[in-house]
C-alpha positions in Angstrom: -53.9 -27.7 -34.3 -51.6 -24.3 -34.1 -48.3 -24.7 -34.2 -46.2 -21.4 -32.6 -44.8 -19.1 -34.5 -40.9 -19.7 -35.7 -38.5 -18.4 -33.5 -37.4 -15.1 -34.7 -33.7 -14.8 -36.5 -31.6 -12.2 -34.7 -30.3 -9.5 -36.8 -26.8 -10.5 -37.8 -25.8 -7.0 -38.3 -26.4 -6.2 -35.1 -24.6 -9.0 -33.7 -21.9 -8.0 -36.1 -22.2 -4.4 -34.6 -22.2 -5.4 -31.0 -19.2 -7.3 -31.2 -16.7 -4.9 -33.6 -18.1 -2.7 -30.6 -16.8 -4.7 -27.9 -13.8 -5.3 -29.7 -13.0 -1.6 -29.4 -13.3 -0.9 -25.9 -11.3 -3.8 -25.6 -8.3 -2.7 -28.4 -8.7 1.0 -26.3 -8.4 -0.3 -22.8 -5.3 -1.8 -23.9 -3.8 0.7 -25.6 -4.6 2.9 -22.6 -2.7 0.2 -20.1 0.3 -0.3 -22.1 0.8 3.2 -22.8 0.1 4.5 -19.5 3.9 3.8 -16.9 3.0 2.4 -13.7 -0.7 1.8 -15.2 0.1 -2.3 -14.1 2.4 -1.8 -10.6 0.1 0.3 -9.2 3.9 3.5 -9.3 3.0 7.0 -9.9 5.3 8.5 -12.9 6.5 12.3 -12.5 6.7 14.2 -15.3 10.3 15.5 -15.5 9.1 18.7 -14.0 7.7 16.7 -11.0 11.0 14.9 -10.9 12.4 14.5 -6.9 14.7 17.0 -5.9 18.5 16.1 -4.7 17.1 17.2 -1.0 14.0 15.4 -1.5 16.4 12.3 -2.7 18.3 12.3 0.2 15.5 12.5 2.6 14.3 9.3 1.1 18.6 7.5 1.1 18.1 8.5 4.9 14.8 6.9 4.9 15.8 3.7 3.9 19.1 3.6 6.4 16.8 4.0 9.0 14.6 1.6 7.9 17.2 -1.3 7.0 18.9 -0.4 10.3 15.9 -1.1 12.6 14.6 -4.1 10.4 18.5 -5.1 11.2 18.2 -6.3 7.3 21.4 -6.3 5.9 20.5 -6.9 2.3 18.6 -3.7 2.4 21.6 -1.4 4.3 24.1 -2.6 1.1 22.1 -0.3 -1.5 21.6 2.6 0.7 25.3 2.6 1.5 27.9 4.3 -0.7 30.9 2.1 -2.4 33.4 3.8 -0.2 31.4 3.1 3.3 31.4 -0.8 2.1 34.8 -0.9 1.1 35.7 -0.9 4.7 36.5 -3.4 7.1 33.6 -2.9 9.5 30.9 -3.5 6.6 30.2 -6.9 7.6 26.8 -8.3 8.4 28.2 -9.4 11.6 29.5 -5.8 12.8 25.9 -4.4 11.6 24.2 -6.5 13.4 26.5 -6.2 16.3 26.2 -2.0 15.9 22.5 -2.5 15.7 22.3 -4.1 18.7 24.3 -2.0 20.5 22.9 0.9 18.8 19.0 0.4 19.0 16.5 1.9 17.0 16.4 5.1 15.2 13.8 7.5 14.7 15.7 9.8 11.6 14.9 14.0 11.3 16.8 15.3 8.4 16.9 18.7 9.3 18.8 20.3 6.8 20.8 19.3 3.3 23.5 21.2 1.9 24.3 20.0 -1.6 27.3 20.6 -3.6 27.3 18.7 -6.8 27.6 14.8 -6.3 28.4 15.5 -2.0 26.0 16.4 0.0 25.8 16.5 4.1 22.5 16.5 6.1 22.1 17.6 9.6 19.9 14.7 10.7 18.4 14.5 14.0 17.7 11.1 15.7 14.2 11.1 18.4 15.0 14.8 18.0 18.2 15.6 18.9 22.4 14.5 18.6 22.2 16.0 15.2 24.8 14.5 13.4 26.1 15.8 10.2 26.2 12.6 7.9 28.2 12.7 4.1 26.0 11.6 1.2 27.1 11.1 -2.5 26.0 10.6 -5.5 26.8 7.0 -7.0 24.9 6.2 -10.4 22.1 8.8 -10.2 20.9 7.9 -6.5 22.3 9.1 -3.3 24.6 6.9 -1.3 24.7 7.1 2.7 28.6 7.5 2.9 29.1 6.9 7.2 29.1 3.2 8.2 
């Protein structure tokens, strides 16, 4: 009677070898995740260089009034205003609410930005026309919609 043959040892080198190998790719894939900004959230990071212009910056302020505004969210119109704007009497979520009713939607065009330091004032269109020139400054870095 035959027996079979003995299974046959693996190498334990190359087990050795295979997994300090995986191990790597592993360590490097972190590395490359952690070190990489926006690598997790998914956010592109600009190199200084590709930084957003003030112009650029207030196109997107103008932006996000119009889209608080039609989404009638009032937690989202508070940031895009400027401190003076909510220091007045009308800055309630009631009278917002009220002036977006009455107001309806808006369909925003900046058309031009002149800036001069922290003030700025864009010619902004709405559906194309009234062109309105609107008072932006510059509160902690970001530009502040300063007309309530």
């Amino acid at each position: 009677m035959s027996y079979p043959p003995p299974p046959r040892r693996r190498n334990r080198i190359a087990l050795i070898v295979t997994g300090l190998a995986l191990l790597a790719v592993v360590a490097l894939v972190v590395v490359v995740v952690v070190a990489s900004p926006g690598a997790i959230t998914g956010t592109a990071v600009r190199s200084p260089s590709e930084q957003l212009t003030d112009e650029e910056q207030i196109e997107a302020s103008v932006e996000a009034f119009e889209k608080a505004w039609n989404d009638g969210d009032f937690s989202a119109f508070d940031p895009v205003l400027c401190s003076g704007a909510k220091a007045t009497d009308e800055f309630t979520e009631d009278e917002f609410l009220e002036a977006r009713d009455m107001g309806g939607k808006l369909n925003l065009t900046v058309e031009s930005v002149d800036v001069d330091g922290d003030e700025a004032t864009a010619d902004v269109a709405n559906e194309g026309e009234n062109n309105q020139d609107i008072t932006l400054v510059r509160e902690d870095g970001e530009w502040k919609w300063c007309q309530f």
